[in-house]
Structure formats: structure tokens, C-alpha cells
Steps between C-alpha positions, in 0.01 A plus 500: 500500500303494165132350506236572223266602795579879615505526847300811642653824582687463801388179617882401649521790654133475789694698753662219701847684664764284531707385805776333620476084462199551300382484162290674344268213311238586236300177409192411274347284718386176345397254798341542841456208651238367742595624841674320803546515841851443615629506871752802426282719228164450576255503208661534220505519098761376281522759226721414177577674198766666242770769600458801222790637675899520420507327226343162339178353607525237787298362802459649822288331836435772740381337822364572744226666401181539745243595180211506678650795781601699237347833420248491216686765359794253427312139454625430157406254268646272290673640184554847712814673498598552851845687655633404849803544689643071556784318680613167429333255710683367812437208705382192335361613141842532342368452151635758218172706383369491887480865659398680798273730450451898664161558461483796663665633197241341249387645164254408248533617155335392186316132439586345204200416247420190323338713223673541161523098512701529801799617290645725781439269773732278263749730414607517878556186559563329204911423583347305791244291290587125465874554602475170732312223511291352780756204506820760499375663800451206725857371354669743632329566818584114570903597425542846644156555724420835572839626313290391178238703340207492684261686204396427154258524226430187332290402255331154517512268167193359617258561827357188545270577767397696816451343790230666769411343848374617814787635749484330805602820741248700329273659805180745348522844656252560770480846365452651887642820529628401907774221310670772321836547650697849615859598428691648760357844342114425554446394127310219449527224190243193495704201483656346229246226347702249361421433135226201463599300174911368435502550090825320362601551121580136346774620159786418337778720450792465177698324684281220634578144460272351776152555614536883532460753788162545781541835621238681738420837398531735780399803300277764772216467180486125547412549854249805478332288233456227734383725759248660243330242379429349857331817559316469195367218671618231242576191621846344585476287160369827251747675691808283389350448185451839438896572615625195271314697181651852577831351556509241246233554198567862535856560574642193333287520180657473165383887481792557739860539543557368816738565735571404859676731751709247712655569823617235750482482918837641692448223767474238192675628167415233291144547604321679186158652476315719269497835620259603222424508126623701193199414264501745210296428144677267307750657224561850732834513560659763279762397258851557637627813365827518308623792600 
């Protein structure tokens, strides 16, 4: 696989063994999502990216992933390249790029800059960049469901707006150490706060002919920002406003490329959101290569 971006000395190869019915997945990991809590998996994190492995670039959801238990020896971040033995995903999720993840088998290799105008952050996924359209993926979701692709990059023609208001089910932490709750090993994790603001981008993609997509963003940075400025003591109104600048004046600006990372709901395919943003200075992307 040629890329302009050189990948670092041996960062396929983190020491993952292989086994029988699994693969061997190494990932640049380019969306964690807010975490859930699901009757089967607990809290969890929805954690998309790119496969770097076997071949040409494509998607990959790993789920579930319980961030927040993990060692802090293996708590990536976003634009991390991570290695970890994955199944297919059984049961409901059927969609394509959806995989089970081993984390006991977890590695964490080298984070991907956004120096050098974020040229090699680029360079990995540009094959990915603006191969759908907002409009594409929720056609054919609608026709094939969770058979259809259920990840994209996208870039909006125009963001017309972000929408912030208060979220309903939000419930401040009491911060008392007694509410934390055990695992069945004696650990303890304070529970989940659910984020306090819903942010929704208002855009149009290329293919638009109507009034355009709403899509919440359910990005884990959305949520901690929330979360922050609460504790910062501003109010719920600088708070949203505050939240509509970062993700709109900032992220959106005509100084940026913007991108959205899409991914859709397994129960509800046709069901969009915005799992984060791809927001590099305007006029990065490298100029295909030739040869």
C-alpha cells in the first residue's frame, strides 16, 4: 500500500499473535465516541477508525470497548495506532466494518501528529476522504440496512449551523466517593455522567436537494466539553454558546477543511450522526501523487 506518509518502523507488527477465527487488526483510530450503557456490554465506547492492515485503507468499528476500565497503559487517543486481536460481530450488529474486540490483547503504538500541516495524518486516510456523501449513506442504509456501509467521511458543501440545547437526562455528578460502583473484582468506576448539552451539526452535503441533514455529534470531546465548562462554573447559556463557537466558528470556519466522520445506529441504519470532525487548515491535503 503506497502513502506519501512513512509509517514507523514496525508499527504493523505491535506483537499481537494470531489465532484461530481471529484477525489480527491494526487501526489508526479516528473516533471515540461518547460512552453508553447497554444491557449486554455495560459502559461502553464506540471506537472507529482506518484498517492499515492487508491491504487498502478502509473502516473498522471495534465495539465494545469499556475505555474508561482500561489500563492507562493502553487508553489511546484519537489518531493512535492501536493493534488488537477482533472477530466479526455476532448477534444483532451485523454491519460490515463492525468488530469484536480482544482487549486483553491490546497494543498502542505511535499517535499520529497534526504537525507538518497535518500532511501525514492525511496521507493515511486520504482514499477514505469524501468517497460518499451524507445523502449516499442514508440511501443505502434505507435499501440494504445494516448490509450497507455503515462509515464514511464526508465533507459538507455548507454547515449551516450548530445546534446546542440542554439534554434533558443530564443528572450533575454528586462527586461522593460512596456512589462509585465495584466490578465483580473490587474496582471501582464513578458513574457514567451523561453528557449535559445535545450539539447537532445543521450542513449540506453534494448531493442535497432539500433542506439538508441535523446530525447530533456524539464525539467523547463534545461531551467532556460540556462537562468542563459546567465545572468552570459557566452557565447553561455561556456553556452552549461557548460549545456552538468551538464546533461551529472554529471547526467549520472557512480556515478549515471540514470533514465529518459518519457512522449510523445497528438498531436504526438509516439513523446518521456525527461521530466527530476532520478539520484540517484549509488547502492541506497533499496533491495526489502520480506515481
Amino acid at each position: 500500500m503506497s502513502r506519501d506518509y512513512a509509517l514507523p518502523p514496525g508499527v504493523l507488527d505491535l506483537g499481537v499473535e494470531e489465532r484461530p477465527g481471529w484477525e489480527v487488526v491494526t487501526a489508526l483510530v479516528t473516533v471515540k465516541a461518547y460512552p453508553v450503557i447497554g444491557r449486554r456490554t455495560g459502559e461502553s465506547v464506540c471506537v472507529a477508525g482506518v484498517r492499515l492492515d492487508g491491504g487498502e485503507p478502509r473502516w473498522i468499528r471495534l465495539f465494545p470497548v469499556p475505555f474508561r476500565d482500561l489500563p492507562e497503559d493502553v487508553q489511546f487517543g484519537k489518531y493512535t495506532i492501536v493493534q488488537v486481536r477482533a472477530r466479526r460481530s455476532d448477534g444483532q450488529d451485523r454491519r460490515p466494518e463492525s468488530m469484536r474486540p480482544d482487549l486483553s490483547t491490546l497494543r498502542v503504538g505511535t499517535r499520529i501528529p497534526s504537525t507538518r500541516g497535518w500532511r501525514d495524518r492525511w496521507s493515511l486516510i486520504a482514499p477514505l476522504v469524501g468517497a460518499t456523501t451524507a445523502c449516499d449513506l442514508a440511501t443505502a442504509a434505507r435499501t440494504a440496512g445494516q448490509a450497507a456501509p455503515s462509515l464514511g467521511l464526508i465533507r459538507p458543501t455548507e454547515v449551516l449551523d450548530v445546534v446546542v440545547t440542554d439534554n434533558e437526562h443530564y443528572k450533575p455528578s454528586t462527586g461522593l466517593a460512596e456512589l462509585a460502583e465495584a466490578d465483580l473484582f473490587g474496582n471501582t468506576l464513578r458513574p457514567l455522567e451523561a453528557s449535559p448539552f445535545i450539539a447537532k451539526y445543521r450542513y449540506r452535503c453534494e448531493n442535497c436537494t432539500g433542506n439538508g441533514h441535523q446530525q447530533s455529534i456524539i464525539d467523547w470531546e463534545a461531551g467532556q466539553l460540556g462537562r468542563r465548562l459546567l465545572r468552570e462554573r459557566r452557565t447553561n447559556e455561556q456553556a452552549r454558546a461557548e460549545m456552538r463557537s468551538k464546533f461551529f466558528d472554529e471547526m467549520a470556519s472557512p480556515t478549515k477543511d471540514t470533514h465529518f466522520y459518519l457512522g449510523n445506529q445497528h438498531q436504526h441504519p438509516g439513523t446518521f450522526m456525527v461521530l466527530g470532525v476532520f478539520w484540517p487548515p484549509t488547502g492541506s491535503r497533499p496533491e495526489p501523487q502520480l506515481f
